[in-house]
Structures are given as structure tokens and as C-alpha cells.
N, C-alpha and C positions, 0 to 999 in steps of 0.2 A: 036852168040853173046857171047861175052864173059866178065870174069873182069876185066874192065878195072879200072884205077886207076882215079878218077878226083880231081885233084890239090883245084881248087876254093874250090868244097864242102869240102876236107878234112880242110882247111884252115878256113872257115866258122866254121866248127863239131867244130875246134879246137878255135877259137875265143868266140864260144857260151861255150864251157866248161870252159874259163878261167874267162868269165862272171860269169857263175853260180858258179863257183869257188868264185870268187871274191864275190858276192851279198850273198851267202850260208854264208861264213867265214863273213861279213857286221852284218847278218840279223839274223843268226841263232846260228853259232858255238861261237863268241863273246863273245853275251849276256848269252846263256847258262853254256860259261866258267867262264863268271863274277857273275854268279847267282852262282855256286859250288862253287866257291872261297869264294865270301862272305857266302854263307851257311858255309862253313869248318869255317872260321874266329866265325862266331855268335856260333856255336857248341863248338870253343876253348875257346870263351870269355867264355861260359857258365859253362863249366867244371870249368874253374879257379876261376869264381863266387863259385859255389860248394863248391869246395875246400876252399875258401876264408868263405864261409859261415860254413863251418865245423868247420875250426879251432875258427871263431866268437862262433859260437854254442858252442864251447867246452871250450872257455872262458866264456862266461855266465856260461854255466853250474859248472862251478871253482869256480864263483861270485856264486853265486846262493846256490852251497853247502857250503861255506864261510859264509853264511849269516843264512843261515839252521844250522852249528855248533855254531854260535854265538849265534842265536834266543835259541836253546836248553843248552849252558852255562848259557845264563841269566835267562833264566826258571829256572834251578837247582838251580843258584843262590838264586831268589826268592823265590823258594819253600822252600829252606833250615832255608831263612831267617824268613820264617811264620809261619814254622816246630817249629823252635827258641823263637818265640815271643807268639806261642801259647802255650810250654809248658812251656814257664817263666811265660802266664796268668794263666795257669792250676795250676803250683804249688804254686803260692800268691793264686788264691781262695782255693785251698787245706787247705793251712795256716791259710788263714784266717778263713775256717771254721773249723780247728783244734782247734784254740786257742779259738774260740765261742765257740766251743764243750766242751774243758779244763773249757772256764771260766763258763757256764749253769752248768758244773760239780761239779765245785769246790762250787759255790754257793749252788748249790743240795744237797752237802754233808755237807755245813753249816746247812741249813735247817735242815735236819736231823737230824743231832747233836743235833742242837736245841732241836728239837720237842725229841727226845729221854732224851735229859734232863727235859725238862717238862714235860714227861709223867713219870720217875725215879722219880721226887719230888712228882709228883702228887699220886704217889705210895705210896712213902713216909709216905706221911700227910696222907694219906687212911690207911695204915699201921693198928692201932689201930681197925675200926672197921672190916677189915677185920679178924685180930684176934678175933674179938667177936663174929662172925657170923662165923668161922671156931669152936670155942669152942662150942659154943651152936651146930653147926652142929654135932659135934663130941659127945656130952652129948646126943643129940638125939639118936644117935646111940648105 
């Protein structure tokens, strides 16, 4: 016995592999190539998203420190302004309690004037007996 060649089965082998051929590339290789494709495409969209979100991000971020510069100008602003307003109230109460002080002073030193003149007179008019009660102290002696 030997190899012989038969025509039908090779024909048949060869019919049934153009099938499976055929049904394979239908059922399997297609969907799989359509599944990578659109996977590759969703992975590109996504990167460009990224990218698209980066430069977004980095714009906020421009707004953001834009808004943070301006928040700390107007701070400085205001603070400078209250800096301003409180030591223009510091130096009117200063003032005013200078001139209080001047005028309790100046009164006080009336006062005294005063009262040193009337005790100068009061002297005065005493004058005589103390003279007498100095003599007589002085006779005692």
C-alpha cells in the first residue's frame, strides 16, 4: 500500500479550510481588529482629553493665581488703609489728651498762684505777731 493522492478529499481539506478561513476572519479576527481599533482610538481620545485638561488646569491655575495677586493687593490695600485711619485716631486722642493735660495744667498752676498769694498775704497780716512771739522768744533767751 502505498501514498496515494486522492483528489475529492484534497478538494474537500481544501473547501473546509476556506470555510474556516472565512467563518475565523467572520467571527473572530473582525471583531477583535474592531475591538483594537476602537481601543487605540478611546486611548487617543483620552490622551488628547489630558492634554486638553492640562492646558485647562493651567489656565485655572493663571486665574486662580490672578485672583490670589489681587486678593493680597487689596488686602495691603486695606490694611494700609486702617494702618492710616488708626494712627490719624491715635494722634487726635493723643491731642486731645495733650491739650486736657495743658489745660488741668495750666488751671493747676492758676490755682497755685492763687493759693500762694493768699498764703504771701496771709503771712502778711501774721507778720506783726509773729514778730512778737519771735521777740519775746528771743528775750527768753
Amino acid at each position: 500500500m502505498g501514498i496515494s493522492l486522492n483528489l475529492e478529499l484534497m478538494i474537500l481539506v481544501f473547501c473546509l479550510f476556506i470555510i474556516c478561513i472565512f467563518l475565523l476572519n467572520k467571527w473572530l479576527y473582525k471583531p477583535i481588529l474592531e475591538f483594537m481599533d476602537a481601543r487605540e482610538n478611546m486611548i487617543k481620545n483620552d490622551l488628547e482629553n489630558a492634554n486638553n485638561n492640562d492646558s485647562e488646569i493651567n489656565k485655572i491655575q493663571s486665574q486662580i493665581n490672578d485672583i490670589l495677586n489681587e486678593a493680597k493687593k487689596e488686602a495691603n490695600s486695606i490694611k494700609e488703609k486702617a494702618t492710616i485711619q488708626a494712627k490719624a485716631n491715635y494722634e487726635k486722642k493723643i491731642q486731645e489728651l495733650k491739650d486736657s493735660n495743658d489745660k488741668d495744667l495750666s488751671s493747676f498752676l492758676q490755682a497755685m498762684q492763687k493759693e500762694k498769694e493768699e498764703l504771701k498775704n496771709s503771712l502778711l497780716t501774721q507778720m506783726p505777731e509773729f514778730q512778737k512771739i519771735l521777740s519775746n522768744k528771743l528775750k527768753q533767751i
